[in-house]
MIDREN-163409 format. One record per residue (C-alpha): x, y, z. Coordinates in steps of 0.1 Angstrom, whole numbers, padded with zeros to 4 digits, always signed. Example, Ala and Ser with C-alpha at 12.3 -4.5 7.8 and 13.67 -1.06 7.14 Angstrom:
2
+0123-0045+0078/+0137-0011+0071/
***
This chain:
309
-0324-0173-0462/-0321-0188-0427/-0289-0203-0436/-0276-0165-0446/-0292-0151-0412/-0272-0175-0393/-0238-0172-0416/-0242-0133-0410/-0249-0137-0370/-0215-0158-0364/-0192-0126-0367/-0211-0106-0342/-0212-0140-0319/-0174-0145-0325/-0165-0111-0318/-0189-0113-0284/-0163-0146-0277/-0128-0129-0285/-0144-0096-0259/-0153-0119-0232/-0117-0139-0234/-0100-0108-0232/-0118-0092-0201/-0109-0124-0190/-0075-0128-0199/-0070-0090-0182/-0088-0105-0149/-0065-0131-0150/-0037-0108-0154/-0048-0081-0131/-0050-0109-0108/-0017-0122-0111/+0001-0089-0110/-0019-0084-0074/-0003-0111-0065/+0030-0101-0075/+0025-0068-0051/+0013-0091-0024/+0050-0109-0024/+0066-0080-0030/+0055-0065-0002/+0049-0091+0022/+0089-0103+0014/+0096-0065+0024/+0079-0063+0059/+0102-0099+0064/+0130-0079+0054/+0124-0048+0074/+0116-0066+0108/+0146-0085+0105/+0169-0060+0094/+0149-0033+0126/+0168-0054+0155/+0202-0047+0138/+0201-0017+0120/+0190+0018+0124/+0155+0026+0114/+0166+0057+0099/+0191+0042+0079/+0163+0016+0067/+0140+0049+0056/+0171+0062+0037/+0181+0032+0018/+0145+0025+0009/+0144+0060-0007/+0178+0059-0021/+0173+0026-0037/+0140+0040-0054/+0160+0070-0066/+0188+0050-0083/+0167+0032-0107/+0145+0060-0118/+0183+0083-0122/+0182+0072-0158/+0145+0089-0164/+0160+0117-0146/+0191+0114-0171/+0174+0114-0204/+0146+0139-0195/+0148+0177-0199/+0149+0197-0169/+0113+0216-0184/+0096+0183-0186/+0104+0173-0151/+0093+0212-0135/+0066+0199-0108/+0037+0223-0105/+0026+0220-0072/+0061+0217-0050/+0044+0225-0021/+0022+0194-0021/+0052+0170-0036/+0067+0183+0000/+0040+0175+0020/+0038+0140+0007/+0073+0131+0010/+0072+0143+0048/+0041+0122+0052/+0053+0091+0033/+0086+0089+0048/+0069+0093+0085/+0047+0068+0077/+0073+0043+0067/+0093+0050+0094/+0065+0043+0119/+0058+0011+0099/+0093+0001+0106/+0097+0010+0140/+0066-0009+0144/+0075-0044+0127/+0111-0040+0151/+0087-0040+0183/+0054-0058+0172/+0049-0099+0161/+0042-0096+0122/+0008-0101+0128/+0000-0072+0151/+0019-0044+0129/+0007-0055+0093/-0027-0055+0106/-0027-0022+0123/-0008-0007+0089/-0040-0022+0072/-0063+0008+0091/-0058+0033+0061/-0087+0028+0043/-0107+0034+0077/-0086+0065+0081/-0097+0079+0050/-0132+0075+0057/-0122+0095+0087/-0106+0121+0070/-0129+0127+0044/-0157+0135+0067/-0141+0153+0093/-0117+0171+0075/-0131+0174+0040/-0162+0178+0049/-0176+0148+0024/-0206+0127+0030/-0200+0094+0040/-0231+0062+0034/-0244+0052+0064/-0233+0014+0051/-0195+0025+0046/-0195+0046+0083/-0211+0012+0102/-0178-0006+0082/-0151+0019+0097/-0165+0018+0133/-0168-0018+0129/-0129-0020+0116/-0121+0004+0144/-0137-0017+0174/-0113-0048+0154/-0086-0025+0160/-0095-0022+0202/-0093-0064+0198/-0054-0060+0189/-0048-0032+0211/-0067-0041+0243/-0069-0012+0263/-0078-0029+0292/-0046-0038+0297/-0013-0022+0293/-0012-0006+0257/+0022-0012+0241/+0035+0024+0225/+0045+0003+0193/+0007-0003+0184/+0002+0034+0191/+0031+0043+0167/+0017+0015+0140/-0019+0034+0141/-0003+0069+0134/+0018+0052+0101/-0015+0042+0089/-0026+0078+0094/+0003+0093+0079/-0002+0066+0050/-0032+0081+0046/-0024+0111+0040/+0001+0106+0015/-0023+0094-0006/-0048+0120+0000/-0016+0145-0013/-0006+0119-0043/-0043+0122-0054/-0046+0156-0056/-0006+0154-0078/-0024+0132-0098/-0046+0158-0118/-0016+0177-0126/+0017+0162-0128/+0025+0128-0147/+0032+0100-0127/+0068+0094-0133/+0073+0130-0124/+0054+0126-0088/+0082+0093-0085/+0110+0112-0090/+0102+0143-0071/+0091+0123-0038/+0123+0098-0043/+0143+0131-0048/+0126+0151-0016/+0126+0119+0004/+0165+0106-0001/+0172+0144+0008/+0153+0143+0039/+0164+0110+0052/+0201+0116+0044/+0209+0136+0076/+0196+0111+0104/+0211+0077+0084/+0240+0097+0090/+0237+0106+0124/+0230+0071+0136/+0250+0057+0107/+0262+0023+0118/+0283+0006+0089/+0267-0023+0076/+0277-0058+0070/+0280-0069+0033/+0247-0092+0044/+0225-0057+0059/+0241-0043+0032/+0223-0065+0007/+0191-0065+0028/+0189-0030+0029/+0191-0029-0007/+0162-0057-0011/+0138-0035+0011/+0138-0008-0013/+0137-0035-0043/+0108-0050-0028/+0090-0014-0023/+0096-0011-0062/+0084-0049-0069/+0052-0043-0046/+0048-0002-0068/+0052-0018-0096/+0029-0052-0091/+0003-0033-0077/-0001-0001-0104/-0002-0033-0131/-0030-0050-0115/-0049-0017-0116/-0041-0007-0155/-0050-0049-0165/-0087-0056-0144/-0114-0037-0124/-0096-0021-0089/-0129-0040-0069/-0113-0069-0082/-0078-0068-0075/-0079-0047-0045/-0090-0073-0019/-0064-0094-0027/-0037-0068-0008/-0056-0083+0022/-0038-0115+0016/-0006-0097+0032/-0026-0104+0066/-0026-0142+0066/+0002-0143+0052/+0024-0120+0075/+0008-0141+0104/+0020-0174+0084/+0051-0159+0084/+0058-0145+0115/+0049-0184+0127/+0075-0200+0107/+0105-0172+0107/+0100-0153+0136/+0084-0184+0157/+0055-0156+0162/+0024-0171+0176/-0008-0141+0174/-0034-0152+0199/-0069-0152+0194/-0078-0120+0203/-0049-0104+0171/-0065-0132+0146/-0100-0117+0154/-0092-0081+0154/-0072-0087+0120/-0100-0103+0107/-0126-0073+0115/-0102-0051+0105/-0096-0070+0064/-0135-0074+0061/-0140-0037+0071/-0113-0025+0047/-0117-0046+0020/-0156-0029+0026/-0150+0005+0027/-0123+0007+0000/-0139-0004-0028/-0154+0016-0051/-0189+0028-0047/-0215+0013-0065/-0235+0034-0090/-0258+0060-0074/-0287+0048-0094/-0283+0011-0080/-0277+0023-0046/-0310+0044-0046/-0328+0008-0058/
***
């Protein structure tokens, strides 16, 4: 009888085994693909800030886009016209115009500022959306979450220092972060009714468009080298897309998110060793605040019955 008992328990046990190896094996994975974005997009500021003190920034916005645009062409190919109709055009437009200041700003921004200053400053946008949800949309925000922001903020006065002269570029890096922002307060509200292939294509579309016009009015004809780095930064926007939407699909988003925060060390390490950047104290510090704060305030809240406990 006990021998039966403990023959009929094993499946149960086993099954518990082959459920917890999975989660884990999707951890892992989420983990991995985080890390994936992180290169992607770390290897694309490099590319931008050294391709900013040759090359146009506008022409760097357009290739980005166009690059985008040619590898989703063959979706665009082999779908239907009808299954591609977005819904809410309006709101596709107001993204595009948001995204495509944004990344303009970030370049501008990585062409003036060490590595270190501009990727931390870019890394304001979850502290901007705090912002924006309670003084535009009117949502409450936890008094735990609102000490984070203003906390992140007062990292961002570290980089800045306004008591001295406040370079323009830092200025111009906080307002991508804003526009960043934004974007994803408009690609959130896509999301309940277009697919997401469809919200690609329409902003690639909207965005090569827009950008076409000043690439060619500052147009300056690249080498076969900026010509190859100007393909890699849109390559490495696609890598960083791509990395980072299969880290969320794979593992928990409070898992893999902090890990984008590895971008700051790593741009610093970076700007050291190819740009012979040194950040002082004061830009480690504020970098610092500013990851903690973010990494804070954008993860998910906790359940409101163990927040009330």
């Amino acid at each position: 009888m006990d021998r039966n008992d403990t023959l009929g328990s094993a499946p149960p046990r086993r099954s518990a085994l082959v459920a917890g190896l999975r989660a884990l094996s999707d951890n892992l994975g989420g983990v991995l693909w985080m890390l994936v974005a992180v290169t992607f997009f770390t290897a694309g500021g490099l590319v931008m800030k050294h391709l900013a003190q040759a090359v146009p920034i506008s022409m760097i916005v357009f290739f980005r886009n166009l690059v985008v645009l040619v590898v989703l062409l063959p979706v665009l190919i082999h779908n239907p016209p009808q299954c591609l109709r977005p819904q809410q055009l309006w709101i596709h437009f107001l993204r595009a115009v948001t995204g495509v200041a944004s990344f303009a700003c970030l370049a501008y921004s990585l062409r003036e500022l060490i590595l270190a200053d501009a990727m931390a400053l870019s890394f304001t946008t979850p502290l901007w959306g705090i912002v924006i949800s309670a003084l535009l949309l009117g949502e409450a925000v936890r008094a735990r979450r609102l000490i984070a922001t203003v906390l992140g903020f007062a990292g961002v006065l570290f980089i800045v220092r306004p008591q001295v002269e406040i370079d323009p570029a830092m200025l111009v890096a906080l307002a991508g972060a804003l526009l960043a922002t934004m974007s994803m307060a408009y690609l959130k509200r896509l999301t309940v009714s277009e697919p997401p292939i469809l919200i690609m294509i329409t902003f690639s579309l909207i965005a090569t468009a827009m950008t076409a016009a000043p690439a060619l009015l500052a147009w300056k004809s690249p080498t076969f080298a900026e010509l190859g780095w100007l393909i890699a930064v849109g390559v490495s926007a696609l890598g960083g897309q791509f990395g980072m939407m299969r880290a969320f699909t794979r593992a928990d988003v409070s898992l893999v998110l902090p890990l984008d925060f590895l971008r700051l060390p790593l741009a610093a390490v970076a700007g050291i060793f190819v740009f012979s950047e040194i950040p002082d104290a004061w830009t480690i510090t504020g970098a610092a605040i500013i990851g903690v704060a973010s990494v804070y305030v954008a993860r998910p809240e906790a359940p409101s019955a163990r927040c009330a406990a």
